[in-house]
C-alpha positions as CSV (number, residue, x, y, z in Angstrom):
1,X,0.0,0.0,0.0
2,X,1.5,3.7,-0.8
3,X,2.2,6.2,1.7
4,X,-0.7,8.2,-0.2
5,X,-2.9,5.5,1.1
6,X,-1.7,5.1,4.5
7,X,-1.7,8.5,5.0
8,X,-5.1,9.3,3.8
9,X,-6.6,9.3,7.2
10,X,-4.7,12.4,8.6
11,X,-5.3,14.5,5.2
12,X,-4.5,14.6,1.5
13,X,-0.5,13.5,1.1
14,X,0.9,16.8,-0.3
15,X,2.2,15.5,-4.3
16,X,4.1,17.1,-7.0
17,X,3.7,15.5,-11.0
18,X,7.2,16.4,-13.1
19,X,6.7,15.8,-16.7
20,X,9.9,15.2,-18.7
21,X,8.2,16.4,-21.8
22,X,9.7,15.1,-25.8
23,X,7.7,16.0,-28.8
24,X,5.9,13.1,-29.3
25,X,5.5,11.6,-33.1
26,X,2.3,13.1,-34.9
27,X,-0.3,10.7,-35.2
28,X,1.0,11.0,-39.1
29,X,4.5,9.7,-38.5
30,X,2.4,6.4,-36.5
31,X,0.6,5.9,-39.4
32,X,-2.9,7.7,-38.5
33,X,-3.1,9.7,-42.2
34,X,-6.6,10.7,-41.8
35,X,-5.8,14.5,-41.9
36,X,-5.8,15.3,-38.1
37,X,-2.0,14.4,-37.8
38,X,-1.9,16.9,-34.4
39,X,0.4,15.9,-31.6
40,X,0.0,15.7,-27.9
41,X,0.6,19.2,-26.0
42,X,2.5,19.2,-23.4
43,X,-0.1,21.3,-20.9
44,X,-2.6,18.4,-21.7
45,X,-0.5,16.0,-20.8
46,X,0.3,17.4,-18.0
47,X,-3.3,17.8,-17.1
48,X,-4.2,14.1,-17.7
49,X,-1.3,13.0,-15.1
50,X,-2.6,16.1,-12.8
51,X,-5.8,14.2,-12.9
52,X,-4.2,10.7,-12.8
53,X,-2.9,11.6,-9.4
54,X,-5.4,13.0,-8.1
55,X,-7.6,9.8,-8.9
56,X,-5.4,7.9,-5.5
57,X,-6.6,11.0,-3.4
58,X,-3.3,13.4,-3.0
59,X,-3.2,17.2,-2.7
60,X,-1.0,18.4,-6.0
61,X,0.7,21.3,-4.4
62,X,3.6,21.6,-7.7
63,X,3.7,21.0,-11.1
64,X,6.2,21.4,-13.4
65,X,7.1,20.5,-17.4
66,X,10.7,19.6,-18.1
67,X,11.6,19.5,-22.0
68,X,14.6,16.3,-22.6
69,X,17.1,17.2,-24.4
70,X,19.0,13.7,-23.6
71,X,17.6,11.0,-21.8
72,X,20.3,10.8,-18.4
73,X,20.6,7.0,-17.4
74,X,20.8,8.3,-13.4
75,X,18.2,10.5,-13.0
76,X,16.3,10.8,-16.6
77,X,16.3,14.5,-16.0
78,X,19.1,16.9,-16.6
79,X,21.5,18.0,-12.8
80,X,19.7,21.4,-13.2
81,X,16.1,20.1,-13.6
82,X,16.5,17.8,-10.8
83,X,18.1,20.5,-8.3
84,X,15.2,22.9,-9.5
85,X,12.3,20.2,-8.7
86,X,14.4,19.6,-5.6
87,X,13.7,23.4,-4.8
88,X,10.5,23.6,-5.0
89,X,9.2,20.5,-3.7
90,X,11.3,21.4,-0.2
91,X,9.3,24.7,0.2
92,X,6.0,23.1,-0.9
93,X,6.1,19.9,1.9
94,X,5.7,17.6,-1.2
95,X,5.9,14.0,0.3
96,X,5.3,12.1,-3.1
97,X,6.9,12.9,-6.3
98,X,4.8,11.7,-9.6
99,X,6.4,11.4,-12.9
100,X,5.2,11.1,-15.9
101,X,7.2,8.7,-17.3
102,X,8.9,5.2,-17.3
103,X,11.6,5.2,-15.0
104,X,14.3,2.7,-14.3
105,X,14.7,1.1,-10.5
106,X,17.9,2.6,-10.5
107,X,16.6,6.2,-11.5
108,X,13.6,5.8,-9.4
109,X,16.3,5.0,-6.5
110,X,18.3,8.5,-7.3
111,X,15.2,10.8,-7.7
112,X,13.9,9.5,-4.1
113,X,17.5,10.2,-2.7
114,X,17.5,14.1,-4.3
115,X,14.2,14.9,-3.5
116,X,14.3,12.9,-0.8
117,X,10.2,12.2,-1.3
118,X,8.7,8.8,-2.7
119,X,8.7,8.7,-5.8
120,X,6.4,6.8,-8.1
121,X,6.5,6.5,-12.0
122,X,3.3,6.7,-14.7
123,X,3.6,2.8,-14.5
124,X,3.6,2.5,-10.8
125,X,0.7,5.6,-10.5
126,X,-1.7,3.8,-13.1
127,X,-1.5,0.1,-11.1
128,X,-2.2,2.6,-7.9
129,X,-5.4,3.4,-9.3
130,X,-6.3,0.2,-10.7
131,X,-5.3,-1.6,-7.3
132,X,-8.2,0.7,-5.4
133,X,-10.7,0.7,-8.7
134,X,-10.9,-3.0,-9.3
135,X,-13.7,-4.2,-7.0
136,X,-14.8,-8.1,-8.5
137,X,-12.3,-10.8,-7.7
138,X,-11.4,-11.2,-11.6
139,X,-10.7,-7.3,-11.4
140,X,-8.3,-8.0,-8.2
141,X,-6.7,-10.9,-9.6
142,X,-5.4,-8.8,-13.0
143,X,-4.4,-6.0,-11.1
144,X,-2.2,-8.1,-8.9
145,X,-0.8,-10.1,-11.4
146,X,-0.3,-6.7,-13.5
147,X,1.2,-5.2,-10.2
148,X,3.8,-8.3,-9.7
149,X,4.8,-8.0,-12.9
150,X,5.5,-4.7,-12.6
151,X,7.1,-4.9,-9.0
152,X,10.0,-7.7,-10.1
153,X,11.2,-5.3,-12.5
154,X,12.4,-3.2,-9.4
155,X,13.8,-6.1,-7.9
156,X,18.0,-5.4,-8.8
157,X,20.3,-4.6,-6.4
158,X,19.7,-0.9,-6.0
159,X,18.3,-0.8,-2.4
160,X,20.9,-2.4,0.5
161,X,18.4,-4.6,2.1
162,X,17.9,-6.9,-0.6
163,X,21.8,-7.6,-0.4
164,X,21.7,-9.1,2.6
165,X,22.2,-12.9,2.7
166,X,20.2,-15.9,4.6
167,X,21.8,-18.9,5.8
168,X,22.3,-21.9,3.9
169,X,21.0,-25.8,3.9
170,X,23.1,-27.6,6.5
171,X,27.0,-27.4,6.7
172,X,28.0,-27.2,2.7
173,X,24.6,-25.3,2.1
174,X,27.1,-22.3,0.7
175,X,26.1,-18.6,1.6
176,X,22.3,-19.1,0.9
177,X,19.6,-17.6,-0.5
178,X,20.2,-13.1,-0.6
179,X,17.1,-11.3,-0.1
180,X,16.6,-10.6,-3.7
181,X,16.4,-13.8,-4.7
182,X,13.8,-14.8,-1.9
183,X,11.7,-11.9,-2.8
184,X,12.1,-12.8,-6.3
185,X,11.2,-16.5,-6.0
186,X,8.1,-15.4,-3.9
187,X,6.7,-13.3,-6.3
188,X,7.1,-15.8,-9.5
189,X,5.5,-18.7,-7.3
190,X,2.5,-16.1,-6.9
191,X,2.2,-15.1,-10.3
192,X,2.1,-18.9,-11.5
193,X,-1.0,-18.8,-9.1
194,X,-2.0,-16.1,-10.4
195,X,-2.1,-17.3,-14.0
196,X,-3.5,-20.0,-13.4
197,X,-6.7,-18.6,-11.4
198,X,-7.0,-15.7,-14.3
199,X,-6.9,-18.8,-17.1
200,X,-10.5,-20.5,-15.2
201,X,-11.3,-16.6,-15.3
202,X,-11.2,-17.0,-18.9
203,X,-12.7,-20.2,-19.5
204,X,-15.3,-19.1,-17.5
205,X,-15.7,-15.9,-19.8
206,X,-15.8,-18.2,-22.2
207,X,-18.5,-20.6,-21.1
208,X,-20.7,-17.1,-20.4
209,X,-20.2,-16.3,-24.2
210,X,-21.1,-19.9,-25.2
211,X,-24.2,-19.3,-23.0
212,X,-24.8,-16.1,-24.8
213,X,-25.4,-17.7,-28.2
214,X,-27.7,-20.6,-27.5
215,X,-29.7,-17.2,-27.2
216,X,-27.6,-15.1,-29.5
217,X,-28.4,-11.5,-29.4
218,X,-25.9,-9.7,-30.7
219,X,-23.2,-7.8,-28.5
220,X,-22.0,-4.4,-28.5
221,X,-18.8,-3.6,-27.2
222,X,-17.9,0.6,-25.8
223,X,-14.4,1.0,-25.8
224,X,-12.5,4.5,-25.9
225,X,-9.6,6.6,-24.1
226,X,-10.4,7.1,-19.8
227,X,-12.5,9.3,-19.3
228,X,-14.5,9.5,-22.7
229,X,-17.5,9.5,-20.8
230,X,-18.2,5.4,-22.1
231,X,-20.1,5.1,-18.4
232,X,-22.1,7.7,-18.8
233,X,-23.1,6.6,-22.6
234,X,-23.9,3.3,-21.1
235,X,-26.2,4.4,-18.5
236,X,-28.2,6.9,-20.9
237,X,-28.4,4.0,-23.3
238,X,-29.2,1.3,-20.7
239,X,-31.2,3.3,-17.5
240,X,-28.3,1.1,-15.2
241,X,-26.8,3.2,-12.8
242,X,-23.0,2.3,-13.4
243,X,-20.4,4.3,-11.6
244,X,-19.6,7.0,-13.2
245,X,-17.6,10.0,-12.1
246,X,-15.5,13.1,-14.2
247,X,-12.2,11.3,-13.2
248,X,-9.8,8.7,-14.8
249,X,-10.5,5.2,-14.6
250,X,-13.6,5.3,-12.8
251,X,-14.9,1.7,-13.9
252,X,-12.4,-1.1,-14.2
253,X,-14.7,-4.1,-14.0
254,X,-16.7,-4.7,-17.1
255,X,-20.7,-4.6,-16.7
256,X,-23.2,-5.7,-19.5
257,X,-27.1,-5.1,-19.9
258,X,-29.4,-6.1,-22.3
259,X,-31.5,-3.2,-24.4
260,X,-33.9,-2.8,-26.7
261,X,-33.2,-0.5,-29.8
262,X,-35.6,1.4,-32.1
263,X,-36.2,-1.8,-34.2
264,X,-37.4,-3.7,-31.4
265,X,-34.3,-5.6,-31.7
266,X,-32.1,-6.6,-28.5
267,X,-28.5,-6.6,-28.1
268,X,-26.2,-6.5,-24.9
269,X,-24.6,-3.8,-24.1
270,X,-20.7,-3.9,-22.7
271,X,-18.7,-1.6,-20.9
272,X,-15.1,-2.2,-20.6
273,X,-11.7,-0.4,-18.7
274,X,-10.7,2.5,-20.5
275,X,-7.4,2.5,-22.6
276,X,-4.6,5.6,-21.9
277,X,-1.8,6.7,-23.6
278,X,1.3,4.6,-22.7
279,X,-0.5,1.8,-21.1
280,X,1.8,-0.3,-19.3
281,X,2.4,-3.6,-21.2
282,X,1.9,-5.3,-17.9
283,X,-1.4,-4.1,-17.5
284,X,-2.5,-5.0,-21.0
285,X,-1.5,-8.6,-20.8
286,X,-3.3,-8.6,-17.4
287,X,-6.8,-7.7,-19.1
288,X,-6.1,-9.5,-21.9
289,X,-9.5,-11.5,-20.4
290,X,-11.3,-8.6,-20.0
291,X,-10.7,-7.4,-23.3
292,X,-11.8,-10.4,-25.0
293,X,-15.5,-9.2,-24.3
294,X,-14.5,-6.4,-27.3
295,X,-13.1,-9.3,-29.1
296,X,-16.5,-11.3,-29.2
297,X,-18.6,-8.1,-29.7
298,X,-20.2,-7.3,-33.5
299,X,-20.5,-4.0,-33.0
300,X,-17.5,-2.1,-31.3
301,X,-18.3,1.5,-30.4
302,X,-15.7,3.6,-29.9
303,X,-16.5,6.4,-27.3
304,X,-14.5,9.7,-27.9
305,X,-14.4,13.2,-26.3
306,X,-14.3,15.2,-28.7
307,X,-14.1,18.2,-26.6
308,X,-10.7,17.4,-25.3
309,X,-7.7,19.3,-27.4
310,X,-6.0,15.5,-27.6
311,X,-9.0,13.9,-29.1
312,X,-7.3,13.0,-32.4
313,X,-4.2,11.7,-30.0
314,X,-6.3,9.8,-28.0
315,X,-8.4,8.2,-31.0
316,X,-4.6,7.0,-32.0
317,X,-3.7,6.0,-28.4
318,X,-6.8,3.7,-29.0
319,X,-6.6,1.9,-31.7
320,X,-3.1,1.4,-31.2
321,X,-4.5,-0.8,-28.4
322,X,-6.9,-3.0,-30.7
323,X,-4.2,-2.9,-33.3
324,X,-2.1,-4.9,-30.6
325,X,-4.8,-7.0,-30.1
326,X,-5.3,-7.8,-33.5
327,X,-1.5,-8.7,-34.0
328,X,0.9,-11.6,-33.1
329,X,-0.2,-15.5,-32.7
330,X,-2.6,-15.0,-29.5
331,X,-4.2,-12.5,-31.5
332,X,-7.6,-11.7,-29.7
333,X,-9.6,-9.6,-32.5
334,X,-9.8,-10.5,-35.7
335,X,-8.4,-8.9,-39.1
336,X,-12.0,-7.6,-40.1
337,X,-12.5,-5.8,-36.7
338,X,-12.1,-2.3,-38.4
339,X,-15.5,-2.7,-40.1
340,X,-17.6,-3.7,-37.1
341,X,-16.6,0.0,-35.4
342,X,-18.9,3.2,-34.8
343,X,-17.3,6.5,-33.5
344,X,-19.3,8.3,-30.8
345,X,-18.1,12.0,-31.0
346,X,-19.1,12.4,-27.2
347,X,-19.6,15.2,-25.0
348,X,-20.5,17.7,-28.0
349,X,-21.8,19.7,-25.4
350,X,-19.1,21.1,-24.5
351,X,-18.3,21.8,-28.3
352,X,-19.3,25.9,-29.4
353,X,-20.4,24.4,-32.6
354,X,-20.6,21.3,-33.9
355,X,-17.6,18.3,-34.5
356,X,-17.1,18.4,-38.3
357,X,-19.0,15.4,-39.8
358,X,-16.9,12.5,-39.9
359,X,-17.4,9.0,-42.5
360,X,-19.1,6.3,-40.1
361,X,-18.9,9.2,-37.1
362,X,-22.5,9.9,-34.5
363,X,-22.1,12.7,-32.4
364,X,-23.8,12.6,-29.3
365,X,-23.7,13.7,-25.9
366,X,-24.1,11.3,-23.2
367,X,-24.9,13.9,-20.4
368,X,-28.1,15.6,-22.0
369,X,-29.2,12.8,-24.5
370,X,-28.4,14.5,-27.7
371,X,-28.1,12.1,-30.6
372,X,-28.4,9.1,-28.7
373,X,-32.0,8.0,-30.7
374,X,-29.0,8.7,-34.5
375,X,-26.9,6.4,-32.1
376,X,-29.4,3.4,-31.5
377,X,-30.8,3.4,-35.2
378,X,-27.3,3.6,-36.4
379,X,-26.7,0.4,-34.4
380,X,-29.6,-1.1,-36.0
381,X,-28.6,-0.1,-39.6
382,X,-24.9,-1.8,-38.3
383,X,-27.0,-5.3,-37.3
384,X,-29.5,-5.0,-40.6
385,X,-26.2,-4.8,-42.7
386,X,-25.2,-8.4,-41.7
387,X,-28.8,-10.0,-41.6
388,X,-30.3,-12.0,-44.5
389,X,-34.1,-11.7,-45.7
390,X,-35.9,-14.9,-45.3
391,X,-39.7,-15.8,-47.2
392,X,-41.2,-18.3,-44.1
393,X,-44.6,-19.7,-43.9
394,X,-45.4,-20.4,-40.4
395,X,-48.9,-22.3,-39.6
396,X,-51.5,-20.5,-38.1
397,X,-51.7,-22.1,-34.6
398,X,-47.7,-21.7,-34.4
399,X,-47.7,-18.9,-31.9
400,X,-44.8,-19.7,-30.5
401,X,-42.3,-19.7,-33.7
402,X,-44.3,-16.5,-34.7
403,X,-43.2,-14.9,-31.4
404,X,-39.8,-16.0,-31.3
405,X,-39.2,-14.7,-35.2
406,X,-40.4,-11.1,-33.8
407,X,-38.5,-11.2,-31.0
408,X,-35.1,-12.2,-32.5
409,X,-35.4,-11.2,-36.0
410,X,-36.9,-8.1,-38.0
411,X,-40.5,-8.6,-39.7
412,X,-40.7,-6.5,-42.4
413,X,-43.8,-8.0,-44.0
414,X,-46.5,-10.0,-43.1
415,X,-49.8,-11.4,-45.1
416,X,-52.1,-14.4,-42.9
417,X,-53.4,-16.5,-45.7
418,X,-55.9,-19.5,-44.5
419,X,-52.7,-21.8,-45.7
420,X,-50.5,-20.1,-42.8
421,X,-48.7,-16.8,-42.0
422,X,-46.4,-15.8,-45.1
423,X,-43.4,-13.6,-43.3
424,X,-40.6,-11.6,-44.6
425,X,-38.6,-11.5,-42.0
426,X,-34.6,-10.2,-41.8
427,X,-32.2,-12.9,-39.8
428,X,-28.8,-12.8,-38.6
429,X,-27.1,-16.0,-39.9
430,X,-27.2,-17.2,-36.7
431,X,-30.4,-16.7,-35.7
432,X,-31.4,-18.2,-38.8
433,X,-29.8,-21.5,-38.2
434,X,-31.5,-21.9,-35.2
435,X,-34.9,-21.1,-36.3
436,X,-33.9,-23.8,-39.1
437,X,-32.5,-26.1,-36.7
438,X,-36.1,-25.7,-34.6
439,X,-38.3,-28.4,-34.4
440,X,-41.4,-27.8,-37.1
441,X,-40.1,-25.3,-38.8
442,X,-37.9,-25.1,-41.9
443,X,-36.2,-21.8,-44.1
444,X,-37.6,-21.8,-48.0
């Protein structure tokens, strides 16, 4: 547990965030050539890891933006920048030190000795949050195993106590085990545990989705940068009353409801953790299961706030994500997983005017409703794309296949004859293999 935690109790722990700031590459130069090739600014950056730290409950007394010239392999930041942040955090009381950025044990080791503060990296901050978000035991389990991961990294020789040495196995037992490797040994027997729990986490995932599509309505997957406001979206959409809050990472456990769209036509509804720029790799692999909800969705929605100055960075930040699970021989999505997405321009009322219109784009605003009835009938004309029109005759005392056809499929036409019901009725393959497969009933 941090000292930010501990230390909650007797007031907010006073906090600084440094930002050793590098021109980023324009979403151009990673390959985004849709026209918006903008890159990050360093203010809003510094604002998201302002609001990243405030999310575990510290006071930010101090920030500051450092430009890199040259990466220093001691202390990341140049002797000047260090002594300057060294300064100021003395005559502000600051007690932890955020940076926003990957740091090495070693240069994690000499920042805490300079500034003589904890100090805790945009890694270390991020599995902070996620440690107090995650509140099921699958949630608990990835954030430990992410946490682990992350915490064996920082196992080298750089602090003295892990030098020391315990006895050995009886008289030519050698010098023994050191700290290090103890503490090292414990944690890689836990995470075997750990993997091993998380892998019945995802058969059992699996065995849900199996479950799903003996009654297969279809499943519609929000994803989108923390903070997009996907929480919101999915309680206007859904009437649930899912946490959400104007903070980062305020849901970490998926949730799903069903709901009924214009059509008549039900699909479930999926809310999943949001993504952020730099995401560590061991959190990533540590929701791999959580993220294969999105994998099994048709429809992916891809919530946006379009009123943040880093939306076109963010959008980026995003599918760089899906991109990586789209890739390599675990691969999670599919190849085709491009076509199956809507963009939800969110929070357009923040917007003075209105987001430019964008190819396959709804803009909407979560808070006061605004385009969320463009939203559900373009989710309907997403579904009616894939479904095939069927000609069925059903017989006039079947009430029950009648039913089921409205309720899982879309009539479009209907004529009773006195030789039966004549239907035109659109299917998704799916669907329509199990109507075939019924008992009584056949397609033409």
């Amino acid at each position: 547990m941090s000292e930010a935690t501990t230390n909650r109790a007797a007031g907010p722990t006073p906090a600084a965030v440094i930002l050793p700031w590098e021109r980023p590459p324009s979403l151009v130069e990673r390959g985004i050539t849709d026209g918006r090739g903008a890159t990050r600014a360093a203010d809003a950056r510094l604002g998201e890891a302002v609001g990243l730290a405030a999310s575990i409950g510290v006071a930010i007394v101090h920030t500051a933006i450092f430009p890199l010239r040259a990466r220093r392999p001691s202390t990341l930041l140049g002797e000047g920048q260090v002594e300057t942040a060294r300064a100021a955090m003395a005559e502000q009381g600051v007690q932890v030190a955020v940076v926003d950025a990957a740091l090495s044990p070693v240069q994690q080791r000499n920042l805490e000795r300079a500034w003589g503060c904890k100090v805790i990296d945009r890694t270390g901050l991020i599995l902070e949050i996620f440690g107090e978000r995650a509140r099921t035991k699958e949630g608990s389990l990835q954030v430990e195993l992410a946490h682990l991961s992350y915490q064996r990294t920082r196992l080298v020789r750089s602090w003295t106590h892990l030098e020391r040495q315990r006895g050995g196995f009886g008289f030519l037992g050698g010098p023994g085990e050191s700290q290090i490797e103890i503490d090292r040994r414990l944690i890689d027997e836990r995470l075997v545990k750990l993997k091993k729990e998380l892998e019945q986490v995802r058969r059992t995932r699996g065995l849900h989705r199996k479950a799903r599509t003996k009654v297969p309505f279809p499943v519609v997957a929000l994803v989108g940068y923390t903070n997009a406001g996907k929480s919101t979206l999915f309680n206007a959409l859904t009437g649930a009353g899912v946490y959400a809050q104007d903070q980062l990472f305020a849901t970490l456990d998926p949730t799903m409801r069903a709901i009924r769209l214009t059509s008549g036509r039900t699909v479930i509804l999926s809310d999943t953790v949001g993504f952020i720029s730099e995401l560590p790799t061991q959190l990533v692999e540590a929701f791999r299961a959580t993220l294969e909800e999105v994998a099994a969705a048709d429809i992916i929605l891809h919530v946006r706030d379009v009123a943040h100055p880093d939306s076109a960075a963010q959008r980026a930040d995003v599918l760089e994500v899906l991109n990586d699970l789209a890739s390599g021989p675990d691969a999670a999505l599919d190849e085709a997983w491009e076509g199956r997405v809507i963009e939800v321009l969110n929070k357009t009322d923040l917007l003075e005017e209105p987001p430019p219109p964008l190819p396959g784009a709804v803009a909407v605003s979560a808070l006061t409703g605004e385009g969320l009835e463009t939203l559900r009938l373009g989710l309907d004309e997403c579904l009616a794309a894939g479904m095939v029109m069927e000609h069925l005759t059903l017989a006039p005392e079947d009430g029950a296949g009648l039913a089921w056809l409205y309720q899982h499929g879309e009539v479009v036409e209907r004529n009773d004859a006195e030789d039966g019901i004549h239907l035109s009725v659109r299917l998704s393959p799916a669907n329509r293999a199990r109507f075939a497969g019924m008992e009584g009933h056949g397609v033409e």
